[in-house]
C-alpha positions in Angstrom: 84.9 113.9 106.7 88.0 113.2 105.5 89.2 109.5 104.5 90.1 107.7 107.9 92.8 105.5 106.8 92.2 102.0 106.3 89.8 100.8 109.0 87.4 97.8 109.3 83.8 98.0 109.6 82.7 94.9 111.0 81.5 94.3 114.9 83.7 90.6 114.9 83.5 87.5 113.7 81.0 85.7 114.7 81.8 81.8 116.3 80.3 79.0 115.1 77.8 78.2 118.1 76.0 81.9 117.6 75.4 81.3 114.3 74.5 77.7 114.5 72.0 78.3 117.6 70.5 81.5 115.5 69.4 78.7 112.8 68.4 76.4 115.0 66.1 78.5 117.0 63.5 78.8 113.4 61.6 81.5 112.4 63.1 85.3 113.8 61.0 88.5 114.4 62.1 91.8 114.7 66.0 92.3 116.1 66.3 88.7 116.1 66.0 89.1 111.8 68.4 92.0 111.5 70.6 89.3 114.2 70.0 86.4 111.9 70.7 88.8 108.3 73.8 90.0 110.1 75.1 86.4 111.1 74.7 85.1 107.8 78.0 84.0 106.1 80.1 86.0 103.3 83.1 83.9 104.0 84.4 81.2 106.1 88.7 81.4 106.7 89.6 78.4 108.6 86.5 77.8 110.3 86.1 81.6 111.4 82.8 82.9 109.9 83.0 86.3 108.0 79.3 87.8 108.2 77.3 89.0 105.9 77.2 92.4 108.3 81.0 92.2 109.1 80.8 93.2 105.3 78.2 95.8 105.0 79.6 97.4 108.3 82.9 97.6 106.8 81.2 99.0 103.5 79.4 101.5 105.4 82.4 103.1 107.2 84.6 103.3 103.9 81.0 105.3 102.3 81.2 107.3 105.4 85.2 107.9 105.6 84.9 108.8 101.6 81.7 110.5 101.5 80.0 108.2 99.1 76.2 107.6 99.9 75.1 104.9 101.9 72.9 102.8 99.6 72.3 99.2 99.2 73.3 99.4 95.9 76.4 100.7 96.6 77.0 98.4 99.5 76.3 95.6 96.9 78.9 97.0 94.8 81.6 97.5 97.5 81.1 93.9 98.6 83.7 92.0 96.5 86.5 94.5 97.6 85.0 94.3 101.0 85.4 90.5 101.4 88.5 89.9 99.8 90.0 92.8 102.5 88.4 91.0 105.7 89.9 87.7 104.2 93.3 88.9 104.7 92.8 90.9 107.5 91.3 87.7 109.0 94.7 85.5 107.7 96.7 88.1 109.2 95.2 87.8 112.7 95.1 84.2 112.6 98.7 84.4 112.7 98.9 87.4 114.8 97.7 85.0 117.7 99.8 82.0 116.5 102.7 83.8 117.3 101.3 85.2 120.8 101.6 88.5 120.4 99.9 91.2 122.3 99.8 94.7 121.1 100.0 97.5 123.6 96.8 99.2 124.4 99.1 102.2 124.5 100.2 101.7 120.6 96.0 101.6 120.1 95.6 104.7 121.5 98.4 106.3 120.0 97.1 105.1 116.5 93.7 106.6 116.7 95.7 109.7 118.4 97.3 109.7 114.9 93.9 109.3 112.6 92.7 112.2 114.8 95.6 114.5 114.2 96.0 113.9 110.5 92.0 114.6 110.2 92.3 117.9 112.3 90.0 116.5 115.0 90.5 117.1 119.1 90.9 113.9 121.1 88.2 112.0 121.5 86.2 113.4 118.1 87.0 110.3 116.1 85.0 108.0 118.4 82.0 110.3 118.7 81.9 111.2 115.0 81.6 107.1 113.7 79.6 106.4 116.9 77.6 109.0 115.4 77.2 107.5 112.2 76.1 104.3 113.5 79.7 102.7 113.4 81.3 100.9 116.4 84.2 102.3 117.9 85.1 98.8 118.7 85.4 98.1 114.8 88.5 100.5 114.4 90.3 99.5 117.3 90.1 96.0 116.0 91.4 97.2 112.8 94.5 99.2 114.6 94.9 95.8 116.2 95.9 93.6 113.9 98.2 96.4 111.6 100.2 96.7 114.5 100.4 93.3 115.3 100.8 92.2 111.6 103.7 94.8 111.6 105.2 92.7 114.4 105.1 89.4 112.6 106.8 90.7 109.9 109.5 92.1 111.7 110.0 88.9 113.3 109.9 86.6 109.8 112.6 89.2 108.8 114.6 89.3 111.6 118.3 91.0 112.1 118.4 90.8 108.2 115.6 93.4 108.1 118.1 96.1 108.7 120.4 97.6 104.9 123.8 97.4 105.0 125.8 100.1 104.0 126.1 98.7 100.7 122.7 98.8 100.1 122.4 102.4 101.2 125.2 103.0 98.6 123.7 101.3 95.7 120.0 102.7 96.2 121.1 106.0 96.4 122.9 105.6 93.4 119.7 104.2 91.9 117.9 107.6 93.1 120.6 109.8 91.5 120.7 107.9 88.1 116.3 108.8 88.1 117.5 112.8 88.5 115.4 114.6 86.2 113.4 112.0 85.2 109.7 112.5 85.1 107.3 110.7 87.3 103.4 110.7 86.9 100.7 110.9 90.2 98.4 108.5 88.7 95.2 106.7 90.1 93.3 103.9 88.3 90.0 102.0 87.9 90.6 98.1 86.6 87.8 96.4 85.5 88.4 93.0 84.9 87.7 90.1 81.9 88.2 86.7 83.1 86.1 85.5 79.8 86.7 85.9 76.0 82.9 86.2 75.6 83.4 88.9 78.1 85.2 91.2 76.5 82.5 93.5 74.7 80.4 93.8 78.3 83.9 94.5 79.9 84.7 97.1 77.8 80.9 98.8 77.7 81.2 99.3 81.2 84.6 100.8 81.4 82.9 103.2 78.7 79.9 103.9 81.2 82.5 104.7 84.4 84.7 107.2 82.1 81.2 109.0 81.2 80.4 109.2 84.8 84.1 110.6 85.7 83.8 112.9 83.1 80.5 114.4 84.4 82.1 115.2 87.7 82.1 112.0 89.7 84.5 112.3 92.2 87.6 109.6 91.1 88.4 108.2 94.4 84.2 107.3 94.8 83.9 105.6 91.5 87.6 103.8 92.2 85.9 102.3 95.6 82.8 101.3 94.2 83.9 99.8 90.7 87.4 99.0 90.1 89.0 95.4 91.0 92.5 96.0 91.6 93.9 96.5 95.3 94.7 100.0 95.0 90.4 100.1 94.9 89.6 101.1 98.7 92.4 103.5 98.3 90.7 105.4 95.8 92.5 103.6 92.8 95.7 106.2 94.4 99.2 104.4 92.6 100.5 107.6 93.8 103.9 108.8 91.7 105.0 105.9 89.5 108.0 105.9 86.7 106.7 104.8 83.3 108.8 102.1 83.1 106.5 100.5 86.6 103.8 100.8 84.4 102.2 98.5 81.8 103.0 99.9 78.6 99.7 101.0 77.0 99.1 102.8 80.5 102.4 104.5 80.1 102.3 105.7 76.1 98.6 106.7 77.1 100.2 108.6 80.6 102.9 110.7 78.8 99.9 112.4 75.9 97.8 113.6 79.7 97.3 116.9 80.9 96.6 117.0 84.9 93.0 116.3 85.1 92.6 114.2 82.3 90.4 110.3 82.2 91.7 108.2 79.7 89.8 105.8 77.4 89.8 102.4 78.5 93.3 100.8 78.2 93.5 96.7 77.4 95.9 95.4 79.9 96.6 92.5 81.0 93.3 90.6 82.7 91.2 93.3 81.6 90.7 97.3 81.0 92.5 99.9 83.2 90.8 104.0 83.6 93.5 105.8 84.4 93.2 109.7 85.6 96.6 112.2 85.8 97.1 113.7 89.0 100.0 115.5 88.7 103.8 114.9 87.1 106.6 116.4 89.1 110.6 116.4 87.7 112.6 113.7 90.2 114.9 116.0 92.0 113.2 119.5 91.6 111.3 119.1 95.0 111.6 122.1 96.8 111.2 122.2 100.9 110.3 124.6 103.2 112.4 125.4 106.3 111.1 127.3 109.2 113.5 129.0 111.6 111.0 130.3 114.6 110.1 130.8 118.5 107.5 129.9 120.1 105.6 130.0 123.9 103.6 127.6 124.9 101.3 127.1 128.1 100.1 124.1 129.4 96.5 123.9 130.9 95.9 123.0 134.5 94.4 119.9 133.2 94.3 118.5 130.0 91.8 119.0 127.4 88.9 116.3 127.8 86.8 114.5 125.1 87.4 117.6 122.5 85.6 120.3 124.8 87.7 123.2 125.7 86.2 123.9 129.6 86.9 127.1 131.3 90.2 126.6 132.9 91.9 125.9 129.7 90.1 128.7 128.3 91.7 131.3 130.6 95.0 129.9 129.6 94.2 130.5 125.8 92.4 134.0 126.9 95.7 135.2 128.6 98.8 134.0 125.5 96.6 135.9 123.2 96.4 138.9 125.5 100.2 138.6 126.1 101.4 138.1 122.2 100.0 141.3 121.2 103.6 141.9 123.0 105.7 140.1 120.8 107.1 142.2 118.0 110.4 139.7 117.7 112.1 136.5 118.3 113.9 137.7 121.2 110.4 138.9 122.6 109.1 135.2 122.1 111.8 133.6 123.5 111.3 136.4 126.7 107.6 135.7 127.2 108.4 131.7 126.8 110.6 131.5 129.7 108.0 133.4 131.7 105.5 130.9 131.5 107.6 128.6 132.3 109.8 127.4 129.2 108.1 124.3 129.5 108.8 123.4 126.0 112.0 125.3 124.5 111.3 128.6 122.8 113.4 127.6 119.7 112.5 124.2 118.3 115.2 124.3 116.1 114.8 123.8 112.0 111.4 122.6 110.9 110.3 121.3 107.8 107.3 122.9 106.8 105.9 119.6 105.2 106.3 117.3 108.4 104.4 120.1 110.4 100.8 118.3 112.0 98.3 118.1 111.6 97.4 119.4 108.5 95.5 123.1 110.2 99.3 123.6 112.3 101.1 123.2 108.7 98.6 125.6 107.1 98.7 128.3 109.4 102.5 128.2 109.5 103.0 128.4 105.7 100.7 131.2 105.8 102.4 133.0 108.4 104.7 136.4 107.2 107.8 136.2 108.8 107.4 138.6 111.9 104.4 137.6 112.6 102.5 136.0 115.5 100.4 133.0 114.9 96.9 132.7 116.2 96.9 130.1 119.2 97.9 126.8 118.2 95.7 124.3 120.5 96.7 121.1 121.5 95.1 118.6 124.3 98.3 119.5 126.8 98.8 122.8 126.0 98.4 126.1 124.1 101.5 127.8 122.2 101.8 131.0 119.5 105.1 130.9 117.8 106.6 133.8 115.4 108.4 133.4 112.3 112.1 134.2 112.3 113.4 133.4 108.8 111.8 130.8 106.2 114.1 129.2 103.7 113.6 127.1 100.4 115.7 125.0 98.7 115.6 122.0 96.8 114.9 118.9 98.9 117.7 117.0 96.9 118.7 113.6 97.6 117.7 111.3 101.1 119.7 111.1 103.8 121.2 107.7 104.6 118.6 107.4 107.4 115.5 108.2 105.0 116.9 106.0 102.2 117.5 102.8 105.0 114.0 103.6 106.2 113.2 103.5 103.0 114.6 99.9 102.0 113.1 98.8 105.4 109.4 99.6 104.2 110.4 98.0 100.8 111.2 94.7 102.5 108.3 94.7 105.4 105.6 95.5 102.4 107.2 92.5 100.3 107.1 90.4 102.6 103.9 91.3 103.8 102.5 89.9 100.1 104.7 87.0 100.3 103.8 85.3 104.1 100.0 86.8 102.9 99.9 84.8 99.6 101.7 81.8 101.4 99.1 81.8 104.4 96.4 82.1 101.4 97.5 78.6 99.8 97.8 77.1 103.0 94.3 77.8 104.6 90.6 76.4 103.9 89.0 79.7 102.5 85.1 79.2 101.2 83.1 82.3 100.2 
């Protein structure tokens, strides 16, 4: 299963009374043992209990989303991580219903219609795939909660000043050209931390025993989860492309001497040792970008698709623009057979950029496709469509527009302030682990 974002494994906080009448009530058998395991506290954030199970639920569903095993020593292992991530997440809803605010059920749904798309499931396969796996539906909904309501505080600690001026568009694009040609590495990394002089030899011994395990095949983004203590950890250790001089410095002379692929030796850096691995390099500005002229028909069902199963009405519509693109020989013919069923959507959706194409299955069947030919059917929960490729173009992607680059400078400012109000509500509040 693909990795399924960032989402939290934990059934809820549990309130005070529960847990207080659990101990109370003396000796437990059976369910009421797994109750009283699961109640018991891994962190307290201004009097709201994180539980010992809110931990190991959230462990298992980031085993499950990366396809590391499920054992308790690996749970043990993810716990730090684990804790330190429900601690914010816990800040951030605190503050969330400070301020009042109420997220749409319709943004939800439109999240987890995202996760599903970018994992090349059909509606409804997400929830029946964790359920599946033992992990409550309820738990990722919670999770899609407060990011989208933590999205809204931020936008309204930043308020109008959230938006760039023109000036600032001007001067980061001129930062963008000045990096032209510059190289910038994909890296990922494990830190392992010392916080003790005496510590340094064990530190550095275990660093040693991760790189042997990398280098015997261990997948990085497993080993990132389960060992290293930075935040880029439940990530995979992913720092995605980074210039050298965003770097520490023995990281970046140690970066610029690795082939793709490679696992460094442990690097001393500040607060401990850093593993880094090489990903890829790319040349800033030698991008190249994929544009799709084509035409396509598409059908919609009688009713929509249901719960990821294709009945027998929407069947027959699939059936039938299959029989009818063995047709289709050209664009014109596409754009014909388009406005005969209907030209519900339009036959020529004007340029598309082969790399914003989803979900991930659309994007590889279209950069597969010859120009000429007719796609296999293209299923969606609304609707069926085949499209034809009239003419594919590619060229160097070059710099932003002025849209991308203020959309750009908006993220910059949401994410930093994001880390600000975090460590702010962090020194404010009564935290116990």
């Amino acid at each position: 299963m693909k990795q399924i974002l960032r989402v939290i494994a934990g059934r809820g906080l549990f309130g005070v009374g529960l847990f207080g009448a659990m101990i109370a009530g003396g000796a437990l058998s059976g369910a009421g043992q797994a109750l009283a395991q699961e109640a018991s506290i891994a962190a307290v954030v201004n009097g709201q209990l994180i539980t010992n199970g809110d931990v190991e639920n959230r462990a298992r569903l980031l085993a499950l989303s990366t396809g590391m095993p499920v054992t308790p020593d690996i749970l043990q292992r993810l716990k730090p991580q684990i804790t330190r991530e429900l601690i914010d997440q816990t800040l951030q809803l605190q503050e969330i219903n400070k301020r009042k605010i109420v997220v749409p059920e319709a943004d939800i749904g439109a999240g987890i219609g995202h996760i599903e798309q970018g994992n090349s499931m059909p509606p409804g396969a997400l929830r029946a795939r964790l359920e599946a796996s033992g992990v409550n539906f309820q738990t990722l909904i919670s999770q899609l909660r407060t990011e989208i309501g933590w999205q809204d505080v931020l936008h309204q600690v930043l308020g109008p000043g959230l938006r760039p001026t023109p000036g600032d568009i001007a001067a980061q694009k001129k930062a963008l050209k000045s990096k032209l040609g510059s190289t910038e590495y994909h890296l990922a990394e494990i830190f392992i931390p010392v916080t003790d002089p005496a510590d340094e030899k064990s530190a550095q011994d275990f660093a040693d025993t991760v790189i042997q395990q990398l280098r015997q095949g261990a997948p990085f983004p497993i080993v990132a989860a389960q060992f290293s203590q930075a935040d880029s950890a439940l990530q995979g250790g992913d720092l995605g492309f980074v210039s050298l001089n965003q770097l520490d410095p023995g990281v970046a002379a140690v970066a610029q001497t690795m082939p793709v692929g490679a696992i460094s030796n442990p690097v001393r850096v500040p607060g401990g040792y850093d593993v880094v691995q090489m990903q890829g390099t790319h040349s800033v500005g030698s991008d190249q970008q994929t544009t799709l002229s084509m035409r396509q028909a598409f059908v919609p069902y009688p009713t929509p698709i249901s719960n990821g199963t294709v009945g027998p009405a929407q069947a027959a519509v699939i059936t039938k623009l299959i029989q009818d693109g063995h047709n289709v020989h050209s664009c014109t013919d596409m754009e014909a057979l388009n406005k005969e069923d209907g030209g519900t959507h339009p036959a020529d959706p004007g340029p598309v950029n082969l790399a914003d194409v989803t979900p991930p299955t659309f994007q590889a069947i279209l950069g597969n496709l010859a120009v000429g030919q007719v796609s296999q059917p293209l299923v969606a929960p609304d609707g069926v469509s085949i499209v034809i490729i009239c003419s594919r173009k590619t060229s160097p992607v070059g710099l932003p527009s002025d849209e991308q680059v203020a959309n750009a400078i908006i993220d910059q400012r949401v994410q930093m302030e994001s880390r600000q109000l975090l460590d702010n509500l962090h020194h404010r509040s009564i935290i116990t682990q």
